[in-house]
PDB file of N, CA, C and O in Angstrom:
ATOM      1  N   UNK A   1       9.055  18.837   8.685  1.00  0.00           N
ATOM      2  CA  UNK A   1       9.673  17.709   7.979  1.00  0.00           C
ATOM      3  C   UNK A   1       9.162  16.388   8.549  1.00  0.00           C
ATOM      4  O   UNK A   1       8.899  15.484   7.755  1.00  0.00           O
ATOM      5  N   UNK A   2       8.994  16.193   9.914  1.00  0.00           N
ATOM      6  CA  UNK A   2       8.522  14.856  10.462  1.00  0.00           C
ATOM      7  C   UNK A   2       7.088  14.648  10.367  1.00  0.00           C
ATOM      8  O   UNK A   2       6.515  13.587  10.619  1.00  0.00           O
ATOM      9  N   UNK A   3       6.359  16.105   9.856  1.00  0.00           N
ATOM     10  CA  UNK A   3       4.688  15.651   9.418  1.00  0.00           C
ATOM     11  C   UNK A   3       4.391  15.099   8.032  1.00  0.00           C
ATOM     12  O   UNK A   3       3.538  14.299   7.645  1.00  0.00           O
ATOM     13  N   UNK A   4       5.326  15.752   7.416  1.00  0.00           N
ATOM     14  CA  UNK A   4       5.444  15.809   5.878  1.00  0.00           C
ATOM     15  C   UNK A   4       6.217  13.743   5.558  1.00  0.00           C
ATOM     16  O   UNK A   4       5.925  12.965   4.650  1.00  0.00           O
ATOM     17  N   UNK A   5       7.030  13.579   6.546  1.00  0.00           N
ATOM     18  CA  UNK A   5       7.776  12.045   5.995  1.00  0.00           C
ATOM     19  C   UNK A   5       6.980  11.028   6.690  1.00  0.00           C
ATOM     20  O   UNK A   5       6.829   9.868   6.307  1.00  0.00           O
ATOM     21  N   UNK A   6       6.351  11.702   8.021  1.00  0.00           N
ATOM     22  CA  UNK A   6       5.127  10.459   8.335  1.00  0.00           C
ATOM     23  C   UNK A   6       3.736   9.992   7.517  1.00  0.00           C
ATOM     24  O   UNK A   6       3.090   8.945   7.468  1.00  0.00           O
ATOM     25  N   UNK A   7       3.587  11.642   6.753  1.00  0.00           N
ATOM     26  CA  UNK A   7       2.849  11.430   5.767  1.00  0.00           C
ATOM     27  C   UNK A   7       2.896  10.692   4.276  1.00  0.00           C
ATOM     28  O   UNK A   7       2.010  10.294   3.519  1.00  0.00           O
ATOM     29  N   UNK A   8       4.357  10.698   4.211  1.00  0.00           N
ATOM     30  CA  UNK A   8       5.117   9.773   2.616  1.00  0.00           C
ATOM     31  C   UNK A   8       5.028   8.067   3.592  1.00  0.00           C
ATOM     32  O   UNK A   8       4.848   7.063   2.903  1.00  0.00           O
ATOM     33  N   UNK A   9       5.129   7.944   4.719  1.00  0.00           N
ATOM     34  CA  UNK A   9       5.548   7.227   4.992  1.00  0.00           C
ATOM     35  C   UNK A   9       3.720   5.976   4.875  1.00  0.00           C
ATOM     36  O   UNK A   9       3.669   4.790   4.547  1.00  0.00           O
ATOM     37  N   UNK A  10       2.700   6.787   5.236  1.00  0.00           N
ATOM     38  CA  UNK A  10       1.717   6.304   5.252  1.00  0.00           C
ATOM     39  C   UNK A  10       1.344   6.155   3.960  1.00  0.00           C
ATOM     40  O   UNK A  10       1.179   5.066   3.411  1.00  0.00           O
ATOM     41  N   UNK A  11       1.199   7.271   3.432  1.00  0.00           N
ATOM     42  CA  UNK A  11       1.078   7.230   2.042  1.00  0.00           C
ATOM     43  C   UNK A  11       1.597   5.625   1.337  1.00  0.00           C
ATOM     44  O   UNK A  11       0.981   4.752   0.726  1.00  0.00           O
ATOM     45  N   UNK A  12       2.761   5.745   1.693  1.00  0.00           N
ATOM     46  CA  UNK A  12       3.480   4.332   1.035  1.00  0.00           C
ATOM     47  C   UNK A  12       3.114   2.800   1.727  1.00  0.00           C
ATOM     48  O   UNK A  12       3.406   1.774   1.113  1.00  0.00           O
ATOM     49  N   UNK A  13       2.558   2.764   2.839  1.00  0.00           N
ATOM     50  CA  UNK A  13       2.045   1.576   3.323  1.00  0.00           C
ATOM     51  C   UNK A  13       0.909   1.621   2.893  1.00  0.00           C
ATOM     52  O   UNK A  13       0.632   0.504   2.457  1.00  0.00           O
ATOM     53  N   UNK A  14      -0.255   2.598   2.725  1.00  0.00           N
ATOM     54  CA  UNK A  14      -1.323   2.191   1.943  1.00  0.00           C
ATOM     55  C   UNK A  14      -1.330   1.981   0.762  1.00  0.00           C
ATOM     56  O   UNK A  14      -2.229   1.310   0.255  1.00  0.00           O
ATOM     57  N   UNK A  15      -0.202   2.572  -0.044  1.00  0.00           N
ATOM     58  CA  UNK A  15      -0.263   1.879  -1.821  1.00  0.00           C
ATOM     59  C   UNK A  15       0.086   0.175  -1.905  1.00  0.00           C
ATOM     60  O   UNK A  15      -0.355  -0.669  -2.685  1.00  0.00           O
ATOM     61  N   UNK A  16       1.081   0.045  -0.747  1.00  0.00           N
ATOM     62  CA  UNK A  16       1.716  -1.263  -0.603  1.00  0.00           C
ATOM     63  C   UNK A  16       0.364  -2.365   0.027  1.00  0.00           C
ATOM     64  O   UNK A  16      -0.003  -3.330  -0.643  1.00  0.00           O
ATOM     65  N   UNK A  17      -0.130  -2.097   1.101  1.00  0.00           N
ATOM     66  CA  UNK A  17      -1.487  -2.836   1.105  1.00  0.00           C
ATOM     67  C   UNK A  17      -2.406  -3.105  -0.103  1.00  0.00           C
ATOM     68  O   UNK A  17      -2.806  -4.261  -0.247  1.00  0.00           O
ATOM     69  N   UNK A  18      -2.704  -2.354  -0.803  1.00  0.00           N
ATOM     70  CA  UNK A  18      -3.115  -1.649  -2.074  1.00  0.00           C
ATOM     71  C   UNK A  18      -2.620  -2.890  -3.112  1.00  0.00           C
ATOM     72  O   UNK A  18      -3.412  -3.740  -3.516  1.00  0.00           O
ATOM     73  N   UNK A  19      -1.579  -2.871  -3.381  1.00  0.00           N
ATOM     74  CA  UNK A  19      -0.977  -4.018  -4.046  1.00  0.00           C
ATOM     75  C   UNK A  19      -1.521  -5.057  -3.735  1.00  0.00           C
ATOM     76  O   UNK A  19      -2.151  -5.743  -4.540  1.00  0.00           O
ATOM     77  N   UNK A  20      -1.306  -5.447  -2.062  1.00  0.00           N
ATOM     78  CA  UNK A  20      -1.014  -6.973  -1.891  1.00  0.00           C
ATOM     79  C   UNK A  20      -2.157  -7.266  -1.708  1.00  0.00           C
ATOM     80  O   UNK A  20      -2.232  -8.493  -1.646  1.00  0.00           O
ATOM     81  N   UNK A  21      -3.295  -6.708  -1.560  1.00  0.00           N
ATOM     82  CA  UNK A  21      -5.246  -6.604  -1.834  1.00  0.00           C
ATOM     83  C   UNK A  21      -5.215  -7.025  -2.965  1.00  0.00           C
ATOM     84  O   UNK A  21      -5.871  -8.047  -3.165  1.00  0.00           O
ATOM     85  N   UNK A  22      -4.591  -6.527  -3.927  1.00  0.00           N
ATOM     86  CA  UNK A  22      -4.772  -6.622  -5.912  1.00  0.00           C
ATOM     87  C   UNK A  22      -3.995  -7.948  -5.958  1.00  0.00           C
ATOM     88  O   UNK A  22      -4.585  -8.818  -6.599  1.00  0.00           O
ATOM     89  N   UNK A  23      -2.926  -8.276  -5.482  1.00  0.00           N
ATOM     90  CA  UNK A  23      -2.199  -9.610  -6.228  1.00  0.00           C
ATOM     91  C   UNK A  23      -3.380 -10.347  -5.198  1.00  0.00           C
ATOM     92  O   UNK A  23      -4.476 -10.277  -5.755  1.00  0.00           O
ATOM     93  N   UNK A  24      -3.436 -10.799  -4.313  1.00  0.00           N
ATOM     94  CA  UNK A  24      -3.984 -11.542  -3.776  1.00  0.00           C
ATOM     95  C   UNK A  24      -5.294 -11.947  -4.354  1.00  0.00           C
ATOM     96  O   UNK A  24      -5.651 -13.096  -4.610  1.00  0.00           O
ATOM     97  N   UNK A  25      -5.912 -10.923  -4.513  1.00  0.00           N
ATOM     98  CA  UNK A  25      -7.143 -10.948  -5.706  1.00  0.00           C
ATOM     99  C   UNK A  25      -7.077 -11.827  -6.802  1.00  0.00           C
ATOM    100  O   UNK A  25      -7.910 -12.641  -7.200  1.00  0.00           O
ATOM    101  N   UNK A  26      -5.930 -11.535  -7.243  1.00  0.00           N
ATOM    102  CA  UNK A  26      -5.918 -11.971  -8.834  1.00  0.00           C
ATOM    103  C   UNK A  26      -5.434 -13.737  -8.539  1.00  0.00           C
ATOM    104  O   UNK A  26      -5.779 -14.605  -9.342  1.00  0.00           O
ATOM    105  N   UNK A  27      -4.662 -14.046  -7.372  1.00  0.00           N
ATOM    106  CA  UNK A  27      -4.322 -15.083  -7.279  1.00  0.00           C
ATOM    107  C   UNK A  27      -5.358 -16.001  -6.756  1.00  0.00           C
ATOM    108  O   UNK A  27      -5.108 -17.185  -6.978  1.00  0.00           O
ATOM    109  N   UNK A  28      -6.401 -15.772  -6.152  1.00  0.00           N
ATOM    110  CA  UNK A  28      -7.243 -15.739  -6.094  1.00  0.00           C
ATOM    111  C   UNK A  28      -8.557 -16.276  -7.127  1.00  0.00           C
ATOM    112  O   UNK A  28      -9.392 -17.159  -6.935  1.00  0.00           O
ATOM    113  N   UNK A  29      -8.433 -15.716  -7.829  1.00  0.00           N
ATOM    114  CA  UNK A  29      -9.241 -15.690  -9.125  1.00  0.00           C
ATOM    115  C   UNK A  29      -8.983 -16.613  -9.919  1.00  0.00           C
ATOM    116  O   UNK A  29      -9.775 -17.304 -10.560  1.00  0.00           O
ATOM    117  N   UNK A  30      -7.535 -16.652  -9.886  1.00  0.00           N
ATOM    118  CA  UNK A  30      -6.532 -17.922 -10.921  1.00  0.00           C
ATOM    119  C   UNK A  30      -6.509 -19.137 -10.081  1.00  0.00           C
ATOM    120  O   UNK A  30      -5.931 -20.149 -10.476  1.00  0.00           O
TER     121      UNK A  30
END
């Protein structure tokens, strides 16, 4: 269970970086 939620847990900080790469981009652009 603690390999499996460290793994959701990373998982979810790289989509969230992921985002703030993309808005930043776009704000960026604009």
């Amino acid at each position: 269970m603690n390999v499996s939620s460290r793994f959701v847990i990373c998982i979810n900080l790289v989509s969230a970086s992921s985002l703030v790469v993309i808005l930043s981009d776009k704000f960026n652009w604009f």
